[in-house]
C-alpha positions as CSV (number, residue, x, y, z in Angstrom):
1,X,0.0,0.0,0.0
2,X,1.8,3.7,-0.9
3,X,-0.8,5.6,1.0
4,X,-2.1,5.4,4.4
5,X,-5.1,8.1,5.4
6,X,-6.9,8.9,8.8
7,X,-8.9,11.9,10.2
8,X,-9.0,12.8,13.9
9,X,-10.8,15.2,15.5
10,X,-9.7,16.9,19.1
11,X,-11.2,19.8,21.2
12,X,-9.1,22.3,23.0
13,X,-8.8,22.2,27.0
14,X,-8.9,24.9,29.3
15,X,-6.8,24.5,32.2
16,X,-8.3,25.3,35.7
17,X,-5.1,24.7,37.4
18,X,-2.2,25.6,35.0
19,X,0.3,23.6,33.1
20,X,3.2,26.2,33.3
21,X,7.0,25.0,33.2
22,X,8.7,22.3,32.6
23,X,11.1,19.0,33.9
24,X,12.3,17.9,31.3
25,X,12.0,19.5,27.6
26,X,13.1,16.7,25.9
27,X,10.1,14.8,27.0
28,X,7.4,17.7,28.0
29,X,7.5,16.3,31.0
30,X,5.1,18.8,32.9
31,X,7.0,20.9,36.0
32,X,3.5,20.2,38.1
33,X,0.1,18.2,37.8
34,X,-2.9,20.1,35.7
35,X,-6.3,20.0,35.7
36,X,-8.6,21.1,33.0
37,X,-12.3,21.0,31.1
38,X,-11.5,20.2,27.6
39,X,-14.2,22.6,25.4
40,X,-16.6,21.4,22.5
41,X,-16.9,25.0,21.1
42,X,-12.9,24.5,20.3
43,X,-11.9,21.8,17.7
44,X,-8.9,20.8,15.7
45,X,-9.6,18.3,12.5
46,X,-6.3,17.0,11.4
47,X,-5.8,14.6,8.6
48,X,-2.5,12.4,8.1
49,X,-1.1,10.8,5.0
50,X,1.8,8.4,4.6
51,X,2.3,8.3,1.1
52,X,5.1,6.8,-0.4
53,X,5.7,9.5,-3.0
54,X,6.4,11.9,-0.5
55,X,10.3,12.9,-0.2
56,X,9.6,15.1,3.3
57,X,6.7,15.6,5.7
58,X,5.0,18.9,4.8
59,X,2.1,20.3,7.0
60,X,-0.6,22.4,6.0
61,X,-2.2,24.5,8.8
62,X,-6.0,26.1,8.5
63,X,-5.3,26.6,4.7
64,X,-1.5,27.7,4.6
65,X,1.7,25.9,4.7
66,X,3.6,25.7,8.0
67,X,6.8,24.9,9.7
68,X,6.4,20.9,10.1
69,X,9.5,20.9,12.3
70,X,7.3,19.7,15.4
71,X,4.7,17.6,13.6
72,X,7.6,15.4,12.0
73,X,9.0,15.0,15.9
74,X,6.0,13.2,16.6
75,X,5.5,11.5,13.0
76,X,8.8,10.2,13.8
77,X,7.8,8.3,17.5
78,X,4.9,7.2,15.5
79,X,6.9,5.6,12.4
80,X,9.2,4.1,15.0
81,X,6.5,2.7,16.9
82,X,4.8,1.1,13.6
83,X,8.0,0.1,11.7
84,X,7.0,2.7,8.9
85,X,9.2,4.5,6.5
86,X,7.1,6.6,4.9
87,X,6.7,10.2,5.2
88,X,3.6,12.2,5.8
89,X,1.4,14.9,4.7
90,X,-0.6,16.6,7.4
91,X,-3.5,19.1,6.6
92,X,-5.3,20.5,10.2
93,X,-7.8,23.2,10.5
94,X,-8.8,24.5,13.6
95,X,-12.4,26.3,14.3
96,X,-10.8,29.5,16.4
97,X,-7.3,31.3,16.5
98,X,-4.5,29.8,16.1
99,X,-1.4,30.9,18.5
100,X,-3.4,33.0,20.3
101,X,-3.8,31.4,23.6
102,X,-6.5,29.2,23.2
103,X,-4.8,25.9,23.3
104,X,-4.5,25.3,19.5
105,X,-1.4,23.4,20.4
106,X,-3.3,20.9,22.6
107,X,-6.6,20.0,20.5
108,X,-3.3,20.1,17.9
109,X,-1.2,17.3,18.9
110,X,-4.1,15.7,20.3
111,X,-5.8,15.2,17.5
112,X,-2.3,14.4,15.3
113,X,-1.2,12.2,17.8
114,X,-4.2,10.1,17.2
115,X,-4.7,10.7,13.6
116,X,-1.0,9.5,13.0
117,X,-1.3,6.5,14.8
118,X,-4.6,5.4,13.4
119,X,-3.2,6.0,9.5
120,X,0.2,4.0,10.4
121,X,-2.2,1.1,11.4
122,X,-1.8,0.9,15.3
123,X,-4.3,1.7,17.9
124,X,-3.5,2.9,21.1
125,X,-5.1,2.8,24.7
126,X,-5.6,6.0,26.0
127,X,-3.5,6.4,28.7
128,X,-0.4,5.8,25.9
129,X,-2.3,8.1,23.3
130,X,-2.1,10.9,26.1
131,X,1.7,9.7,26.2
132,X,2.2,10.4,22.6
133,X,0.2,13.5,22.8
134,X,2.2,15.1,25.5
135,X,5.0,15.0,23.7
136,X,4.0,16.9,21.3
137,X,2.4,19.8,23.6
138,X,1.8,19.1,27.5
139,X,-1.6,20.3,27.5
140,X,-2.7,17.8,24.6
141,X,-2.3,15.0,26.9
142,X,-5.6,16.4,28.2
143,X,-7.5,16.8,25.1
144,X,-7.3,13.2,24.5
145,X,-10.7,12.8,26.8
146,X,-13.5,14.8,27.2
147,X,-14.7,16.7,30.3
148,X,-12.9,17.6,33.5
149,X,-9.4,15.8,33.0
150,X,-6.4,15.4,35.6
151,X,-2.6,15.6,34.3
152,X,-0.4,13.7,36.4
153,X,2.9,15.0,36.3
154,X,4.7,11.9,37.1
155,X,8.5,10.8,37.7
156,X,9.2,9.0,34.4
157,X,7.7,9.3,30.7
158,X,5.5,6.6,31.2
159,X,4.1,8.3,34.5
160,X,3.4,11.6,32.6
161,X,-0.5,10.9,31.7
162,X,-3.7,12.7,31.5
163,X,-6.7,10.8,33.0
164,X,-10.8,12.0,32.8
165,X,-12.9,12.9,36.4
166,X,-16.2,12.8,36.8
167,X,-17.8,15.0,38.1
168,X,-21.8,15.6,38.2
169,X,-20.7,19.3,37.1
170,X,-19.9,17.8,33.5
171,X,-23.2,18.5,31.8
172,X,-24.2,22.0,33.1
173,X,-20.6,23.6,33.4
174,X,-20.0,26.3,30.8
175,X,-17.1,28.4,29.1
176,X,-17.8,31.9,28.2
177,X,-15.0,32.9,25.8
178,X,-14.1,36.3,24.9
179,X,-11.8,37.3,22.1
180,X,-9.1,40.0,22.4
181,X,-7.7,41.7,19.5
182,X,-9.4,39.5,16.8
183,X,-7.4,36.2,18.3
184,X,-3.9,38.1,16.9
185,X,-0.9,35.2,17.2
186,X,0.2,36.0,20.5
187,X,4.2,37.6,20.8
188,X,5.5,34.9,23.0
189,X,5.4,31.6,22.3
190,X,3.9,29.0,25.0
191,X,7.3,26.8,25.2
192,X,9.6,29.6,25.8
193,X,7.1,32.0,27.6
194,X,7.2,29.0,30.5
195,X,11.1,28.1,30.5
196,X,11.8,31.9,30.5
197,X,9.2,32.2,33.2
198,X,10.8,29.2,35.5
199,X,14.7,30.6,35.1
200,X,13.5,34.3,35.5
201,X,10.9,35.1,37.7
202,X,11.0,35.4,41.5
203,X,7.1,34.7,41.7
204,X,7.6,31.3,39.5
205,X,8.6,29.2,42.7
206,X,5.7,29.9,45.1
207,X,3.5,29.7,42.2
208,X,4.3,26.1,41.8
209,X,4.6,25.5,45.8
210,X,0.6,26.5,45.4
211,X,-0.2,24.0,42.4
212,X,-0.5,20.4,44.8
213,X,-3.3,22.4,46.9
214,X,-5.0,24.1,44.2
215,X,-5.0,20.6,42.4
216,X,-6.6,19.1,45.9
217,X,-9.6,22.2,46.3
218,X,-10.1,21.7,42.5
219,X,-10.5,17.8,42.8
220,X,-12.5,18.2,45.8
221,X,-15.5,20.8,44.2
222,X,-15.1,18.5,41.7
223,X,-16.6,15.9,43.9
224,X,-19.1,17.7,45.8
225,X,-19.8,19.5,42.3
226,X,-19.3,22.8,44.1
227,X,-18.7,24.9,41.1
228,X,-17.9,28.2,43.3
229,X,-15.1,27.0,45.1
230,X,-14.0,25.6,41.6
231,X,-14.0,29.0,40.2
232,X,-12.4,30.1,42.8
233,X,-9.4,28.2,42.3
234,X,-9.5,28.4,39.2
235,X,-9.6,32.3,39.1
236,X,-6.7,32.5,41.5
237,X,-4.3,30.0,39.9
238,X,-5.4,31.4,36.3
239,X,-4.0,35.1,38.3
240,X,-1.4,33.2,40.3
241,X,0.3,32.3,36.8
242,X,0.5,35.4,34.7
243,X,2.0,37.3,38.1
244,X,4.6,35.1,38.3
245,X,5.3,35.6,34.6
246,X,4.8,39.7,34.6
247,X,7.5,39.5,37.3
248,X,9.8,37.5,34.3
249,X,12.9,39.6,33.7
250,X,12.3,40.7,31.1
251,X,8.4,40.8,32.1
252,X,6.0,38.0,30.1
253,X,2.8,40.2,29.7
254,X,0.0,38.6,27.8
255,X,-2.6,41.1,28.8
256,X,-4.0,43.8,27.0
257,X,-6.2,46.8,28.6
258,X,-8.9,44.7,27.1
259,X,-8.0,41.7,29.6
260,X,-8.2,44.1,32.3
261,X,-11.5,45.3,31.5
262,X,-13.1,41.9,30.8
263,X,-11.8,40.9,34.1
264,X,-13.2,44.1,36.3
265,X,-16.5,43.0,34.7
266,X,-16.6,39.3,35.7
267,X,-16.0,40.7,39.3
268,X,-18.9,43.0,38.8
269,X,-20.7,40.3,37.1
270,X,-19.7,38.3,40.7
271,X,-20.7,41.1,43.2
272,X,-24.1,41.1,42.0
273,X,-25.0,37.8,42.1
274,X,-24.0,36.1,39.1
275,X,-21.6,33.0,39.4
276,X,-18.9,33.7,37.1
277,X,-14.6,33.1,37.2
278,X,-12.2,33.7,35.2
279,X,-9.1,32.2,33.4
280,X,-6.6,33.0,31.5
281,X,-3.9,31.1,29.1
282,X,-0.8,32.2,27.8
283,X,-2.4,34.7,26.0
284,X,-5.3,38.4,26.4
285,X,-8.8,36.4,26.4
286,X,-10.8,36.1,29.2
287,X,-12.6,32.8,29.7
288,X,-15.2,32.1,32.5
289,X,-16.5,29.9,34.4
290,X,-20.3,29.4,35.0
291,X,-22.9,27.3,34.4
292,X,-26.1,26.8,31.3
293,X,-28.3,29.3,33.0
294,X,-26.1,32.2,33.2
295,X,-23.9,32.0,30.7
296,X,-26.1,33.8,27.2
297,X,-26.2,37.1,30.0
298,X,-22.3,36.8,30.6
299,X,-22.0,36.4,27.0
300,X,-23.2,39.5,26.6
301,X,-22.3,41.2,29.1
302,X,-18.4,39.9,28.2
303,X,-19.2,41.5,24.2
304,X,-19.9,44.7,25.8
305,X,-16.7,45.4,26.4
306,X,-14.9,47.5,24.4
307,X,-11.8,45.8,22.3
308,X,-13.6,42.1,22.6
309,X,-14.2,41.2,18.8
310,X,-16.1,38.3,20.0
311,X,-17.6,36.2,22.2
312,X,-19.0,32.1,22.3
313,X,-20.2,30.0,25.1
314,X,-18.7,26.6,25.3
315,X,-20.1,23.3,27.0
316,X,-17.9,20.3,28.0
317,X,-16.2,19.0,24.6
318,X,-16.1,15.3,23.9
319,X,-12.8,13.2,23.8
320,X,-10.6,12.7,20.8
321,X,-11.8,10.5,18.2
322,X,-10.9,9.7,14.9
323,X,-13.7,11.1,12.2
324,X,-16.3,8.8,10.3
């Protein structure tokens, strides 16, 4: 056979309690445990060709040609894996901005990592598909499942997995999105943002000191499915984060005065009654927490502010599968 095809499909995860640093490059091994709600509103489709007439990988990103230089890293753990020689064309479209800091990078590898796999004839369980995944971006080891999803940081590769939580939470939790800027690529890069951020910052240690008992209050609304004190972690960790990389020399500053504003209003929004949090990537949106009921008056609310070119509300997102 000269070609070999699959489609896989992967939603982007928001993390509640950040992935932010590193152990180990090499592997992506993550500095600290994560926790997340991957997003249906967010999806990456990614299609993967071996083909024997191809002389190099070559990737083709929502429409354009791109750097392949990471997508051929992970081709090549797959190629080893199946015994395959061939090389690869890989087309992927994503629904929202790319770069921008709204996790393109894990719906990304996510749904490559599975696509791949699937077209060079193995199936994997998904604890090793998260594996794979990780490698490629840390956070995609949590867009292989759907829902609420722990990352375990672990002390070896194999350790380093992403595993779903239930949590009666699931079906009425929602993520109000707003867009800064027009979803602009952001000017610092994820991968460096974070290693600069570690070697730099006098904030970055306490901030991860505070990561084991935000994971434990997170895991434990989780279980009572007491989405304020979820919020509330996941408001402070999301602030937590970005102090610890404004205080990067030089400062890492994401924000815009358009992430200010959005977040003065969910604190408004808050004081009057209205359950709302936010969070924040590597990146200026605003993303909050609520739930079904509330979340069409935040939406609005959020598109009222000056600078946001848009806004979507998001339910929990399904896991990574491959398309039929």
């Amino acid at each position: 056979m000269t070609t070999r095809t699959a489609t896989a499909i992967a939603c982007a995860n928001i993390a509640l309690v950040k992935y932010w640093g590193k152990r180990d490059r090499a592997l992506n091994l993550p500095a600290a445990g994560s926790l997340s709600l991957t997003l249906a509103a967010l999806t990456t489709e990614t299609t993967v060709r071996f083909d024997a007439e191809l002389e190099t990988d070559v990737l083709e990103l929502d429409g354009a040609a791109a750097d392949h230089a990471r997508a051929t890293a992970m081709l090549d753990l797959v190629r080893a894996r199946a015994h395959l020689a061939l090389r690869a064309s890989v087309t992927s479209r994503n629904n929202f901005p790319t770069a921008s800091g709204l996790a393109s990078s894990a719906s990304g590898f996510a749904a490559l990592a599975l696509a791949a796999t699937r077209a060079a004839g193995i199936a994997l369980a998904p604890r090793e598909l998260s594996v794979l995944a990780r490698k490629g971006s840390g956070s995609a080891a949590r867009s292989v499942f759907g829902g609420f999803v722990r990352m375990h940081a672990g002390d070896r590769d194999e350790a380093a997995y992403a595993s779903p939580l239930t949590s009666a939470l699931e079906h009425d939790v929602r993520m109000v999105i707003a867009i800064v800027g027009g979803g602009a690529p952001k000017s610092h890069g994820s991968r460096d943002a974070m290693e600069h951020c570690a070697a730099t910052s006098p904030l970055y240690a306490g901030w991860l000191a505070a990561v084991p008992g935000d994971l434990h209050a997170a895991e434990a609304a989780l279980a009572s499915a007491d989405l304020a004190r979820l919020g509330e972690v996941a408001e402070a960790n999301a602030l937590a984060m970005h102090a610890a990389a404004i205080a990067s020399r030089p400062a890492i500053i994401y924000w815009q005065p358009t992430t200010l504003a959005l977040l003065a209003e969910v604190r408004a929004l808050r004081g009057a009654g209205t359950p709302a949090w936010a969070t924040m990537d590597a990146g200026p949106h605003v993303k909050v927490l609520t739930d079904a009921s509330h979340a069409e008056a935040i939406s609005r609310a959020l598109a009222a502010v000056p600078g946001v070119t848009r806004t979507s509300i998001s339910a929990a997102g399904s896991a990574a599968h491959v398309a039929t």
